[in-house]
PAVEXTI-919311 format. One record per atom (N, C-alpha, C): residue in three letters; atom name; x, y, z. Coordinates in nm, 2 decimals, padded with zeros to 4 digits. Layout:
N
<rogu aa="Ala" at="CA" x="X" y="Y" z="Z"/>
...
# end
This chain:
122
<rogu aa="Unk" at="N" x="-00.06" y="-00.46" z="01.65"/>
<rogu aa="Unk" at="CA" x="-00.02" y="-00.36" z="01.55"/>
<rogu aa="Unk" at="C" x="-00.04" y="-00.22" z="01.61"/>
<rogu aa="Unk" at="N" x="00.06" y="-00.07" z="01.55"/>
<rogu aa="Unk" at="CA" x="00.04" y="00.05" z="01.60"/>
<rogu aa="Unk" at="C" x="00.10" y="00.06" z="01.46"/>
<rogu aa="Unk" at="N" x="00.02" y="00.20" z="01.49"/>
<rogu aa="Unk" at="CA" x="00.01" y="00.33" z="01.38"/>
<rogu aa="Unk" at="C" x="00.17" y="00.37" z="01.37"/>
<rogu aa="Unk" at="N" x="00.22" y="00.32" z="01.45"/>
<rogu aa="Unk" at="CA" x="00.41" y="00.33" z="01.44"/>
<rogu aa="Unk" at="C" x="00.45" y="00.22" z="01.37"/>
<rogu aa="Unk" at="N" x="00.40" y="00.12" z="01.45"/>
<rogu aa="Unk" at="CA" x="00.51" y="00.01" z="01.35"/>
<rogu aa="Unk" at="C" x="00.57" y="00.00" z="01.18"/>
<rogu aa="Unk" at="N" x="00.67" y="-00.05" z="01.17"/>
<rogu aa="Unk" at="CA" x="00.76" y="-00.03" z="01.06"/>
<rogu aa="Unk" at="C" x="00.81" y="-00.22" z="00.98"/>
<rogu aa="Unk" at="N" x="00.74" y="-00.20" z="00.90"/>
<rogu aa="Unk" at="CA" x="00.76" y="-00.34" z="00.86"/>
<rogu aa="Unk" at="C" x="00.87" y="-00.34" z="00.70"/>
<rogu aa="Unk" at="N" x="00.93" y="-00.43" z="00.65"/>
<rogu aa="Unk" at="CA" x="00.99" y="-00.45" z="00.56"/>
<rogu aa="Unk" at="C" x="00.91" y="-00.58" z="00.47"/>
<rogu aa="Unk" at="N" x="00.87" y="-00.54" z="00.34"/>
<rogu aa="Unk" at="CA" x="00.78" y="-00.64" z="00.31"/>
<rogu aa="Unk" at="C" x="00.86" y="-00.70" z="00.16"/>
<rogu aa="Unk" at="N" x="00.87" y="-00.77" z="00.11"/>
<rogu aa="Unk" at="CA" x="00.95" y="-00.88" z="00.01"/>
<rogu aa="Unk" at="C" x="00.83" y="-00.94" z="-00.12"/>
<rogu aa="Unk" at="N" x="00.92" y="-00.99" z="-00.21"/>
<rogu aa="Unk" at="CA" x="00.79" y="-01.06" z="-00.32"/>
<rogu aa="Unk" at="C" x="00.83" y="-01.15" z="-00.31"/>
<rogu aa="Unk" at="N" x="00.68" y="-01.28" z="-00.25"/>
<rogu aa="Unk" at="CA" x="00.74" y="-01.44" z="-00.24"/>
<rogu aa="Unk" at="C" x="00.80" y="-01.47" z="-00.37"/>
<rogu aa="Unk" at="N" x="00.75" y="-01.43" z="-00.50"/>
<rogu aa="Unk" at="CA" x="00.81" y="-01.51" z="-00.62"/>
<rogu aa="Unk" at="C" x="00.92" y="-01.48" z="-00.71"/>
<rogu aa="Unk" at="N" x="00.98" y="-01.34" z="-00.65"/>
<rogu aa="Unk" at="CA" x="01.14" y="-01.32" z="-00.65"/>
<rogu aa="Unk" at="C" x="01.24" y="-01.30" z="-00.56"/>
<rogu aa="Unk" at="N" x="01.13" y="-01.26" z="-00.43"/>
<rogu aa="Unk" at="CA" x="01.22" y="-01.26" z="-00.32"/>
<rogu aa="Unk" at="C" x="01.29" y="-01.05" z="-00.37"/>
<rogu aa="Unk" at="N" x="01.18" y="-01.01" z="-00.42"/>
<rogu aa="Unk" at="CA" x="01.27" y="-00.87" z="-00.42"/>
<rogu aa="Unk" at="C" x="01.18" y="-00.83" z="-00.32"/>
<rogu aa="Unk" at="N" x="01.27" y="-00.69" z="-00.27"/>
<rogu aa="Unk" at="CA" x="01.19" y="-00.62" z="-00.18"/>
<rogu aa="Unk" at="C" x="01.11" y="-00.49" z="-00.21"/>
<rogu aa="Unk" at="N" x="01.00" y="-00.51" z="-00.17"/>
<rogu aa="Unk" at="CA" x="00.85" y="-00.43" z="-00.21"/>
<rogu aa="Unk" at="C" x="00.91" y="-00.30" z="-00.17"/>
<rogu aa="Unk" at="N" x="00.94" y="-00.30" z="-00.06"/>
<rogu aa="Unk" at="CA" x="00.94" y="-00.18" z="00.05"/>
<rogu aa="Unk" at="C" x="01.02" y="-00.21" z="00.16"/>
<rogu aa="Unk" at="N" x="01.12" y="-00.11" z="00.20"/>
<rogu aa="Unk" at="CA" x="01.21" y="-00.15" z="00.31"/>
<rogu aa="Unk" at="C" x="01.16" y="-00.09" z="00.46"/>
<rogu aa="Unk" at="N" x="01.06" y="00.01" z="00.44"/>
<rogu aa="Unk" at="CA" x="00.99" y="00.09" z="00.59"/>
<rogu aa="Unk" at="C" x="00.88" y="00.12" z="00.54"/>
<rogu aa="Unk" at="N" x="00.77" y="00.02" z="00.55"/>
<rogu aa="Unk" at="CA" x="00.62" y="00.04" z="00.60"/>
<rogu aa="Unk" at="C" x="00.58" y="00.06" z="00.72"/>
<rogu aa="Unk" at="N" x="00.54" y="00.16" z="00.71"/>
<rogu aa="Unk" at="CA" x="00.45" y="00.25" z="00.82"/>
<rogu aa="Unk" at="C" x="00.30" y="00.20" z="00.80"/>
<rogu aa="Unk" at="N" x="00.23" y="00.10" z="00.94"/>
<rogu aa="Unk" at="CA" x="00.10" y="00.05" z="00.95"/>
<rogu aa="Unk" at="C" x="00.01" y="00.16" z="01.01"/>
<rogu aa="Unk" at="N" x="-00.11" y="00.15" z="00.91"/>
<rogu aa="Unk" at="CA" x="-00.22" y="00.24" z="00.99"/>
<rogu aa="Unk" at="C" x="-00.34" y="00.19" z="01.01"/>
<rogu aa="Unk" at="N" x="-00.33" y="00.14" z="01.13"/>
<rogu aa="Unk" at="CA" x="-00.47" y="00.02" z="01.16"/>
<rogu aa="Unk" at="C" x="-00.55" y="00.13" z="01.27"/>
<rogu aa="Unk" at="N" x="-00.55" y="00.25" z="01.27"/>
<rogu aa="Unk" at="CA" x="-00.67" y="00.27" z="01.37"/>
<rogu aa="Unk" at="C" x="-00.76" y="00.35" z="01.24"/>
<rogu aa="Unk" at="N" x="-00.86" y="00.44" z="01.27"/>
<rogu aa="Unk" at="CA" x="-00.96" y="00.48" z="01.22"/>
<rogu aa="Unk" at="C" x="-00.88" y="00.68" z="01.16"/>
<rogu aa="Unk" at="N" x="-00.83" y="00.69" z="01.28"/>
<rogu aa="Unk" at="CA" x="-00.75" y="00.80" z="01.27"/>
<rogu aa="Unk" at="C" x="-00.65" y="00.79" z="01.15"/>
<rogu aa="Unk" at="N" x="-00.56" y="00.69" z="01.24"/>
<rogu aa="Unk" at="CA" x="-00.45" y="00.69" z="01.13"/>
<rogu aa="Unk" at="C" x="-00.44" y="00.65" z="00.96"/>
<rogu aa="Unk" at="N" x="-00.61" y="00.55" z="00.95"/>
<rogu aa="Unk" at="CA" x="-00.57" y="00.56" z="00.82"/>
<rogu aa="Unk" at="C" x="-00.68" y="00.66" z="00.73"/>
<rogu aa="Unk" at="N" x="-00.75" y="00.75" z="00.82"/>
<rogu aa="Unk" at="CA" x="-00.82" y="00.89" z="00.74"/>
<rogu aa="Unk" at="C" x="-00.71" y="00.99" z="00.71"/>
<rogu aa="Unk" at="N" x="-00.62" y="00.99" z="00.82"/>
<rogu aa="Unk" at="CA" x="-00.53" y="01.07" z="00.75"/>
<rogu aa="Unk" at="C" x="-00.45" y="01.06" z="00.68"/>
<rogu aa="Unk" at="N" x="-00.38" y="00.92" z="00.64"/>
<rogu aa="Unk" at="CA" x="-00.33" y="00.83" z="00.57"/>
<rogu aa="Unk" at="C" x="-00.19" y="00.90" z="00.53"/>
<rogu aa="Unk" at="N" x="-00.14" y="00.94" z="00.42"/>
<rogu aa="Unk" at="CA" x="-00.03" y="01.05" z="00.37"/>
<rogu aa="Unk" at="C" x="-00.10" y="01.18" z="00.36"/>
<rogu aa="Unk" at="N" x="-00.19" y="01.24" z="00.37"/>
<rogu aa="Unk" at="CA" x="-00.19" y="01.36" z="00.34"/>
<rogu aa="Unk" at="C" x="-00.10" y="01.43" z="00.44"/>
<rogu aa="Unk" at="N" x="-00.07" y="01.56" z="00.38"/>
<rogu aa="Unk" at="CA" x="00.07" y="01.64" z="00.42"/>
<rogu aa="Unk" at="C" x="00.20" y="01.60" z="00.46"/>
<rogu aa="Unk" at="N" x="00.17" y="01.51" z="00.37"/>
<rogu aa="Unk" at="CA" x="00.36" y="01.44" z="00.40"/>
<rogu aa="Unk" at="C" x="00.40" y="01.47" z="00.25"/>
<rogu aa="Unk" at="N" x="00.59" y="01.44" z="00.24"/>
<rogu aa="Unk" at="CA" x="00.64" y="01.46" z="00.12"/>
<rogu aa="Unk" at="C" x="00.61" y="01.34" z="00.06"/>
<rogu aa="Unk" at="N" x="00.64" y="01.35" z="-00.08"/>
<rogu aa="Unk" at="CA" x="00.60" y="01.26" z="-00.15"/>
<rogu aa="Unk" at="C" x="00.71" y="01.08" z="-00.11"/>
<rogu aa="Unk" at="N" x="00.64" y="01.01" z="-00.09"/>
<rogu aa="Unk" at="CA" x="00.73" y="00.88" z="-00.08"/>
<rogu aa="Unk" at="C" x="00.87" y="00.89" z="-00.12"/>
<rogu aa="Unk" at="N" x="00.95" y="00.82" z="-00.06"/>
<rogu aa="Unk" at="CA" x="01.06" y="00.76" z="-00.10"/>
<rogu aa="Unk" at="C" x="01.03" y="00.63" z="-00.18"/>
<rogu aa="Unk" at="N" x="01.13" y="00.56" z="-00.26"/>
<rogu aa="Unk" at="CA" x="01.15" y="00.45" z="-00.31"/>
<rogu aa="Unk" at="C" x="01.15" y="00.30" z="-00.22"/>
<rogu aa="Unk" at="N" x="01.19" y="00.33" z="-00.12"/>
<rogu aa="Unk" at="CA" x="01.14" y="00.24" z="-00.04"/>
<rogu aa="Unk" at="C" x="01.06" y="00.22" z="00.09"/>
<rogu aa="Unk" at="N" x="01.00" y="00.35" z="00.11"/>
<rogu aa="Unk" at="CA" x="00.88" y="00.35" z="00.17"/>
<rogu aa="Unk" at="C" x="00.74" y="00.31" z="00.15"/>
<rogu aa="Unk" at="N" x="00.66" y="00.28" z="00.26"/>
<rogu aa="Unk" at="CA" x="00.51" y="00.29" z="00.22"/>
<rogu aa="Unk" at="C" x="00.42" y="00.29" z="00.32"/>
<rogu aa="Unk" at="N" x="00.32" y="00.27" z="00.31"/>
<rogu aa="Unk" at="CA" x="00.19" y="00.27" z="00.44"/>
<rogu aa="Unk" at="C" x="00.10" y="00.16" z="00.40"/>
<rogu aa="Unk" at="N" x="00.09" y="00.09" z="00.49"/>
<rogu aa="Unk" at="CA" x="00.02" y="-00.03" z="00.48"/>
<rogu aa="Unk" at="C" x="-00.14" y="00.00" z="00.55"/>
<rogu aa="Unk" at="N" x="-00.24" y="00.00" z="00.47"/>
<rogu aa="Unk" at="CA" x="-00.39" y="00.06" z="00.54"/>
<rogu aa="Unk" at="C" x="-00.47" y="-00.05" z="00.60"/>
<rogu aa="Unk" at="N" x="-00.50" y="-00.09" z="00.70"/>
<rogu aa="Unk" at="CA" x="-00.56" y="-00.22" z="00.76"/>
<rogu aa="Unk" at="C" x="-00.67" y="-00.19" z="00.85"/>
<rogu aa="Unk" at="N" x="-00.80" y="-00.23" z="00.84"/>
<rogu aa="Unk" at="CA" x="-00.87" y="-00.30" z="00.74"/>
<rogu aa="Unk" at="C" x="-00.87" y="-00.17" z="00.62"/>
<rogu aa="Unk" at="N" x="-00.89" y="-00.23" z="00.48"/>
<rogu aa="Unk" at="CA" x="-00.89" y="-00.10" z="00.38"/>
<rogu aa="Unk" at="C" x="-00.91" y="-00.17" z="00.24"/>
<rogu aa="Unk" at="N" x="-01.05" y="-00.15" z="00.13"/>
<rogu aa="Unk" at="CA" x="-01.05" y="-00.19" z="00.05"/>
<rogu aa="Unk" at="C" x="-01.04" y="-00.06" z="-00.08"/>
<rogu aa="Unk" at="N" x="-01.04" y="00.03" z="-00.01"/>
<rogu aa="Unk" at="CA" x="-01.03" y="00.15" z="-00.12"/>
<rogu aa="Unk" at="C" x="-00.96" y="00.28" z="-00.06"/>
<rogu aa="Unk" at="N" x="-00.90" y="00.38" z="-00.17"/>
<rogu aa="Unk" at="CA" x="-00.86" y="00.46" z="-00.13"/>
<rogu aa="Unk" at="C" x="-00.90" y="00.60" z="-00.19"/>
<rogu aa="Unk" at="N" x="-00.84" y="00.72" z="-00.14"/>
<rogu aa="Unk" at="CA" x="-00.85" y="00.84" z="-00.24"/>
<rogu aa="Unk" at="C" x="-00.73" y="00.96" z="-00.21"/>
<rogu aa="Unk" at="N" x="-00.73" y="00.98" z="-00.29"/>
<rogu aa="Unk" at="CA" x="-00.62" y="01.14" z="-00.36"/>
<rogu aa="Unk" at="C" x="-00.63" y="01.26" z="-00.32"/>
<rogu aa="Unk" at="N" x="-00.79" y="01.23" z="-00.24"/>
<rogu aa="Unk" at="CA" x="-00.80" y="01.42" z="-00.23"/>
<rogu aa="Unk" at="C" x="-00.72" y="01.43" z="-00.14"/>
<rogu aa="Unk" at="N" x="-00.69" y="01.53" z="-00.20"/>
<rogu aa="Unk" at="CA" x="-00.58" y="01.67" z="-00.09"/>
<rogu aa="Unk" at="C" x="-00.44" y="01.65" z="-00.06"/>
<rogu aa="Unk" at="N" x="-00.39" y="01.53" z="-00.21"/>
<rogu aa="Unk" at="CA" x="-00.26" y="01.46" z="-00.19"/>
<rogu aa="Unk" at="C" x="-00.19" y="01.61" z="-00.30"/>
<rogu aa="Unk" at="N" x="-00.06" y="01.53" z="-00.31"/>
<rogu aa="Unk" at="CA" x="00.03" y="01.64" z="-00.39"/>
<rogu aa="Unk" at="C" x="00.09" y="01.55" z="-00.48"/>
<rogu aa="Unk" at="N" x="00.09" y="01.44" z="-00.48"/>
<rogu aa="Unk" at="CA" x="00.18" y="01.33" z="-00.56"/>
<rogu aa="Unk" at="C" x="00.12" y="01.23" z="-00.58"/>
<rogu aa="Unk" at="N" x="00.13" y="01.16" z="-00.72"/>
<rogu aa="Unk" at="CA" x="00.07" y="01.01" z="-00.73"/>
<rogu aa="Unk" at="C" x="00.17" y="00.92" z="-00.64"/>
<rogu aa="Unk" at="N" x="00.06" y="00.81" z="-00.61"/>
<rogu aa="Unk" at="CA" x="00.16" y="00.68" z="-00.59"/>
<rogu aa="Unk" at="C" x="00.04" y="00.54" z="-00.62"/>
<rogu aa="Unk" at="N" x="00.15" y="00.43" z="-00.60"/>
<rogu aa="Unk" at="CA" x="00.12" y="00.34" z="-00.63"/>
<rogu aa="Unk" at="C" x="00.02" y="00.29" z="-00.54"/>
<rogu aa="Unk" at="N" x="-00.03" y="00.17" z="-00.59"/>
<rogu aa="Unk" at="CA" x="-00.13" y="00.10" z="-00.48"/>
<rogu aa="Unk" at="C" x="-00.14" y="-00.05" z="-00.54"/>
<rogu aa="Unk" at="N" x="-00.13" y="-00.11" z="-00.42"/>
<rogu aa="Unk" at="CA" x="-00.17" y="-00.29" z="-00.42"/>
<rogu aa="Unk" at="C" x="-00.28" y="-00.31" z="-00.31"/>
<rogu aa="Unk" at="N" x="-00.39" y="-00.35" z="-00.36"/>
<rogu aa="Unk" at="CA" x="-00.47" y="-00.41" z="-00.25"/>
<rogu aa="Unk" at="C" x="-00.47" y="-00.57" z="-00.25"/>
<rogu aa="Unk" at="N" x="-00.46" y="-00.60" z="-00.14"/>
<rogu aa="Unk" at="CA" x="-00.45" y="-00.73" z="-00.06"/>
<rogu aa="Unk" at="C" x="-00.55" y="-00.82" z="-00.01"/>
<rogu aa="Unk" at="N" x="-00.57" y="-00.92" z="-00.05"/>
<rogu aa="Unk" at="CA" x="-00.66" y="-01.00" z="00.02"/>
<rogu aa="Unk" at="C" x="-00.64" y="-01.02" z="00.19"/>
<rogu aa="Unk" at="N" x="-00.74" y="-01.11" z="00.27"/>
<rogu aa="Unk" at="CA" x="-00.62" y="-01.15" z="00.41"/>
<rogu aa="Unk" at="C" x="-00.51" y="-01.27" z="00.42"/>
<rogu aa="Unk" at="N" x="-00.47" y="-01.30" z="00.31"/>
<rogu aa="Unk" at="CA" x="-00.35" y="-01.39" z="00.30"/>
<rogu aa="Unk" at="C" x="-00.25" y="-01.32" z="00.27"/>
<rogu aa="Unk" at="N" x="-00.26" y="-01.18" z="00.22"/>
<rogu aa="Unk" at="CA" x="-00.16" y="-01.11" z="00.17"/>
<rogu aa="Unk" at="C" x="-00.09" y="-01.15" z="00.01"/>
<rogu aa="Unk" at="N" x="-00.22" y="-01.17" z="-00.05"/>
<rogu aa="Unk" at="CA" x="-00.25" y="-01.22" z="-00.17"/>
<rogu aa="Unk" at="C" x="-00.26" y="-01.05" z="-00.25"/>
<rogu aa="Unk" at="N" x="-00.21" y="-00.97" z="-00.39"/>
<rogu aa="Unk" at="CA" x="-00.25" y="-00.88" z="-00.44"/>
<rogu aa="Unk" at="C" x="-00.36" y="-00.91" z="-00.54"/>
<rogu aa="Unk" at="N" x="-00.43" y="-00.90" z="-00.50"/>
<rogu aa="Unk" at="CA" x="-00.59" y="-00.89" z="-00.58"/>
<rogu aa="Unk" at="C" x="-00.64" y="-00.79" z="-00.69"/>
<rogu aa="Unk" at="N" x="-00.55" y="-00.68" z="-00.68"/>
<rogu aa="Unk" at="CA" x="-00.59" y="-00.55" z="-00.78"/>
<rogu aa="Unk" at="C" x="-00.44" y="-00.46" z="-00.79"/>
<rogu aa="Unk" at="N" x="-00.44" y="-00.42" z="-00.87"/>
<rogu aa="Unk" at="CA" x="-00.27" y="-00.32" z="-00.86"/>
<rogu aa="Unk" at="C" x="-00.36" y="-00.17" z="-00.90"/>
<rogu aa="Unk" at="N" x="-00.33" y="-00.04" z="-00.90"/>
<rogu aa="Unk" at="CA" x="-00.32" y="00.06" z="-00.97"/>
<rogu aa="Unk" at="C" x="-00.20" y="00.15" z="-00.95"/>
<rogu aa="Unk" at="N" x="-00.15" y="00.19" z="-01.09"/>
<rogu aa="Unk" at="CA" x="-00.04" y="00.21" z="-01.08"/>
<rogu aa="Unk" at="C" x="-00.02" y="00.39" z="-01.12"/>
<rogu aa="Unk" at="N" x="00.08" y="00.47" z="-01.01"/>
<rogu aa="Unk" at="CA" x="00.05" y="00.62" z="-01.07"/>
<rogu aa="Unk" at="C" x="-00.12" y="00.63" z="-01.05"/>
<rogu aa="Unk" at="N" x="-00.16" y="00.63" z="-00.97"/>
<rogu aa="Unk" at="CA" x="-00.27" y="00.69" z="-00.88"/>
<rogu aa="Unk" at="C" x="-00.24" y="00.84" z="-00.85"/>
<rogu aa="Unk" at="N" x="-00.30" y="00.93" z="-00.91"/>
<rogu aa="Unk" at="CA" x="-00.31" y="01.08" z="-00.94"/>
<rogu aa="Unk" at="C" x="-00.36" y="01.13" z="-00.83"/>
<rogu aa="Unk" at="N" x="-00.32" y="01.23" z="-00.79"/>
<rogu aa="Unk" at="CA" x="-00.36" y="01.37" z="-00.67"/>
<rogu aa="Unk" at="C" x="-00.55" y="01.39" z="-00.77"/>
<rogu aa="Unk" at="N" x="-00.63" y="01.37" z="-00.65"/>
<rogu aa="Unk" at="CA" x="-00.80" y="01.47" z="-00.69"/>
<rogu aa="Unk" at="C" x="-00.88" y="01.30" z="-00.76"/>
<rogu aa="Unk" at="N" x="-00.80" y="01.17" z="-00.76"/>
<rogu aa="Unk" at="CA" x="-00.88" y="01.10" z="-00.82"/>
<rogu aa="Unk" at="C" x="-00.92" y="01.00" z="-00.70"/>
<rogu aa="Unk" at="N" x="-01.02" y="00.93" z="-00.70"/>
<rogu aa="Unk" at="CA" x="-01.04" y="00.79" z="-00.61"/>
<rogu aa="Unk" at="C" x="-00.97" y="00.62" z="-00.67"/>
<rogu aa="Unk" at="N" x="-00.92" y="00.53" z="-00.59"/>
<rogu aa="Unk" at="CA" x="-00.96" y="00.39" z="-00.58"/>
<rogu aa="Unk" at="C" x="-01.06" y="00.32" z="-00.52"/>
<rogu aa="Unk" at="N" x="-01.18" y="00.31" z="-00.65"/>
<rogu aa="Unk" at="CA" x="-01.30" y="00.22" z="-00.55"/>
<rogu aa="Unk" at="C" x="-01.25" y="00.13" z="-00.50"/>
<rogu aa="Unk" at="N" x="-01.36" y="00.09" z="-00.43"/>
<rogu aa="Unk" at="CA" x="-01.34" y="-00.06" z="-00.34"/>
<rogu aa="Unk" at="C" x="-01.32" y="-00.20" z="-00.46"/>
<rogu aa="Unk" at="N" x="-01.21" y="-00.28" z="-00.39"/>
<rogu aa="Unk" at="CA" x="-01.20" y="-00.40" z="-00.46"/>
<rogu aa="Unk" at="C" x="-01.25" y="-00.48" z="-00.40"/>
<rogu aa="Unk" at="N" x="-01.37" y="-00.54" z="-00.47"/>
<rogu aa="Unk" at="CA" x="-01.42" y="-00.67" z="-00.38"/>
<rogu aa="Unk" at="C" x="-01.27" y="-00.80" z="-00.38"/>
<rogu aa="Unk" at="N" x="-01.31" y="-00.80" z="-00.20"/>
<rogu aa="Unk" at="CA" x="-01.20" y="-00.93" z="-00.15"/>
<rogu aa="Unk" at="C" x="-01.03" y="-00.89" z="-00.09"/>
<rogu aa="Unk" at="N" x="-01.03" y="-00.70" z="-00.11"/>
<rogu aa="Unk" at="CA" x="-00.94" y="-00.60" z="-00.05"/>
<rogu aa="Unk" at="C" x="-00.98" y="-00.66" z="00.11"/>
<rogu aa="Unk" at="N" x="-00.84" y="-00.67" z="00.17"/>
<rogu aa="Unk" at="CA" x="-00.85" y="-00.67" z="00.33"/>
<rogu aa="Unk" at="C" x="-00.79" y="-00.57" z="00.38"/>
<rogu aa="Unk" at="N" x="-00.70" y="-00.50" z="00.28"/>
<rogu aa="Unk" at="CA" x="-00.58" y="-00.40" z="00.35"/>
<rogu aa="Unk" at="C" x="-00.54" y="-00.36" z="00.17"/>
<rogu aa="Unk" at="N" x="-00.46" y="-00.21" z="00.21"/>
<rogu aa="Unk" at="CA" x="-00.39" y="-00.16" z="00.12"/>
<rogu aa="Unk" at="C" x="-00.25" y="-00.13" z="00.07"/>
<rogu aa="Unk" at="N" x="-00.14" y="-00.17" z="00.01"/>
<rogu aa="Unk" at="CA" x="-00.05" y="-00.13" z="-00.01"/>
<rogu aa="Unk" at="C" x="-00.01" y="00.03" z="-00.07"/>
<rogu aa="Unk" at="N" x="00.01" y="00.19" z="00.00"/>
<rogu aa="Unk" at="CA" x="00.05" y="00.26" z="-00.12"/>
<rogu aa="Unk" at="C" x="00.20" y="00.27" z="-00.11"/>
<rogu aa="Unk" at="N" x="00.29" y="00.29" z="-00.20"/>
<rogu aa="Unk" at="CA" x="00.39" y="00.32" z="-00.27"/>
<rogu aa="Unk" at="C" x="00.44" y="00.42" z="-00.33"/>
<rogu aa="Unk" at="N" x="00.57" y="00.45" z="-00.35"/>
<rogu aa="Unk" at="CA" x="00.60" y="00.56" z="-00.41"/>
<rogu aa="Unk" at="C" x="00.56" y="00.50" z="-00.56"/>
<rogu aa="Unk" at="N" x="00.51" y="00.61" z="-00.64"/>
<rogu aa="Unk" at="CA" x="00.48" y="00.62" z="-00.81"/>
<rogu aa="Unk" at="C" x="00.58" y="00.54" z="-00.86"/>
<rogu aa="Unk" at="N" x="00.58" y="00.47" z="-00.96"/>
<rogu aa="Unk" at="CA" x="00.65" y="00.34" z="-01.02"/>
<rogu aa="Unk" at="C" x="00.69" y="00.22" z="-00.97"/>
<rogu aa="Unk" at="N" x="00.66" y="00.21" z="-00.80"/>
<rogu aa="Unk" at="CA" x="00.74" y="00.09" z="-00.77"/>
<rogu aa="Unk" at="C" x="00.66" y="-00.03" z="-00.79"/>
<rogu aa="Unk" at="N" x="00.54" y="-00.06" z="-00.82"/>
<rogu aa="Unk" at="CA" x="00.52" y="-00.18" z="-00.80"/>
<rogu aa="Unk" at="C" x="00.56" y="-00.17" z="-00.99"/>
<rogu aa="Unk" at="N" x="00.55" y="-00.13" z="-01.05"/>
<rogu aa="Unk" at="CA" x="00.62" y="-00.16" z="-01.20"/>
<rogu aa="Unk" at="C" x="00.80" y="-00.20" z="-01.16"/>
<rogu aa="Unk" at="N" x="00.89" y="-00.12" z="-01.07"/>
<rogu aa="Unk" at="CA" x="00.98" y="-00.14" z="-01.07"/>
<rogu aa="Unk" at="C" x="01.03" y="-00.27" z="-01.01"/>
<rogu aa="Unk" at="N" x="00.97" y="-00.30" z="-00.93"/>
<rogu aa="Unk" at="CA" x="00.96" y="-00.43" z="-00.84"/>
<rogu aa="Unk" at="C" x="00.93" y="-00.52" z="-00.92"/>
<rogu aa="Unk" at="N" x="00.83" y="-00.52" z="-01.03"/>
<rogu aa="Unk" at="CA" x="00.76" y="-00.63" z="-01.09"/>
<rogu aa="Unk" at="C" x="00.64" y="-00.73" z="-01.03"/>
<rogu aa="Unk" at="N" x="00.58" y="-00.61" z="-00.94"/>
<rogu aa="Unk" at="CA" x="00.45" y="-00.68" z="-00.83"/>
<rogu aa="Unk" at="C" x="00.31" y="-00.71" z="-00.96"/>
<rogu aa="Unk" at="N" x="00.29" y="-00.85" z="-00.94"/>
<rogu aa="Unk" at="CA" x="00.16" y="-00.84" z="-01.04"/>
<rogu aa="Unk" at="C" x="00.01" y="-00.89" z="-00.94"/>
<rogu aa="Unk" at="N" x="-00.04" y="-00.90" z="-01.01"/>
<rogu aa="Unk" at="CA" x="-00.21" y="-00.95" z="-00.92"/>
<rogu aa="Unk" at="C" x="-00.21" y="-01.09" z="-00.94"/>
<rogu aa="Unk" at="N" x="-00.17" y="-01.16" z="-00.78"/>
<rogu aa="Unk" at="CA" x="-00.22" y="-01.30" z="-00.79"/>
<rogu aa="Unk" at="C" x="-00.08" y="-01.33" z="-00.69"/>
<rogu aa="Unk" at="N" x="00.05" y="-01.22" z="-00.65"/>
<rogu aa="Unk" at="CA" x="00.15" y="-01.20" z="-00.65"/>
<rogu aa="Unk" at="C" x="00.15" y="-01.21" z="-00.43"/>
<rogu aa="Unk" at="N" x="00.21" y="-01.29" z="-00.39"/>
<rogu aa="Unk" at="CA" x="00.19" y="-01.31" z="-00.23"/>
<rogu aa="Unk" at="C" x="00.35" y="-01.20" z="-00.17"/>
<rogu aa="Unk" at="N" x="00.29" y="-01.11" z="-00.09"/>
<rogu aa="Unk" at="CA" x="00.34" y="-01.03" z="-00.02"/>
<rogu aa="Unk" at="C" x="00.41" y="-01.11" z="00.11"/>
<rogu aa="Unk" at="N" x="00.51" y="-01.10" z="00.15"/>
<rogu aa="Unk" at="CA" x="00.61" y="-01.14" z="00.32"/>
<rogu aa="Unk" at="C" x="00.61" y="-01.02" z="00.38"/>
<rogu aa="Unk" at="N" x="00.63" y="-01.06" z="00.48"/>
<rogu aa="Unk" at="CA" x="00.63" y="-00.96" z="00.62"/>
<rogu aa="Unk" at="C" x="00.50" y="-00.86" z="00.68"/>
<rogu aa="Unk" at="N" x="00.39" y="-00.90" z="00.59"/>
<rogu aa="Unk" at="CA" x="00.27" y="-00.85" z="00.66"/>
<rogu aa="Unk" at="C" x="00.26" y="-00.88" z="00.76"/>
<rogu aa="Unk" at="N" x="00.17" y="-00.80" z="00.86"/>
<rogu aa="Unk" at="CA" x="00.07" y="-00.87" z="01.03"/>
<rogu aa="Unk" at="C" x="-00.05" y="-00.86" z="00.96"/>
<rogu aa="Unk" at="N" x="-00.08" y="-00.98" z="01.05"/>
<rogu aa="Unk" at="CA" x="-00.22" y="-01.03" z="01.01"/>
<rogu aa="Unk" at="C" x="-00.35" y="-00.96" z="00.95"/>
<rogu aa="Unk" at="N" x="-00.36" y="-00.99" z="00.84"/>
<rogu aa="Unk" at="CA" x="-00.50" y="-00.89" z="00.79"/>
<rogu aa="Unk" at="C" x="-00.64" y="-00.93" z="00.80"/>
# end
């Protein structure tokens, strides 16, 4: 995996797509920096955070979504519209993080318990 790669990720139980250009951030760097100073997501963008049980807001400009993932690529926790200045504690059993543009895992219909395609290995 690199901090470049671009993955397209699907819902095993509709087969809709999550996200059409995930951007992975598996080093230490890339996922401290995570989105800060970028525009706000597109609709089918996102950043996949690996390893990552928790996140935070400071110094963002825009809510977005969030799925954290077990290592089967199992969603274990959802929060949805995640606010600029707030935290996501840690989910016990988080391997990695899904964020999203604001509404999509509602628009998708992503729930917890819900198996993610096209991940690398978590």
């Amino acid at each position: 995996m690199s901090g470049d790669e671009v993955r397209s990720l699907s819902l095993a139980r509709t087969g809709a797509t999550v996200a059409e250009r995930v951007r992975v951030a598996d080093t230490w760097a890339s996922r401290l920096v995570g989105l800060l100073g970028t525009p706000a997501l597109a609709p089918g963008d996102g950043l996949l955070l690996v390893p990552c049980n928790a996140v935070h807001m400071l110094g963002m400009r825009y809510a977005i979504d969030v799925a954290y993932l077990d290592g089967q690529g199992l969603v274990v926790s959802l929060t949805h519209q995640l606010r600029p200045g707030r935290v996501g504690w840690p989910v016990r059993g988080a391997r990695a993080v899904l964020e999203l543009s604001a509404g999509r895992l509602a628009e998708v219909g992503v729930q917890a318990g819900d198996q993610l395609l096209g991940l690398p290995p978590l």
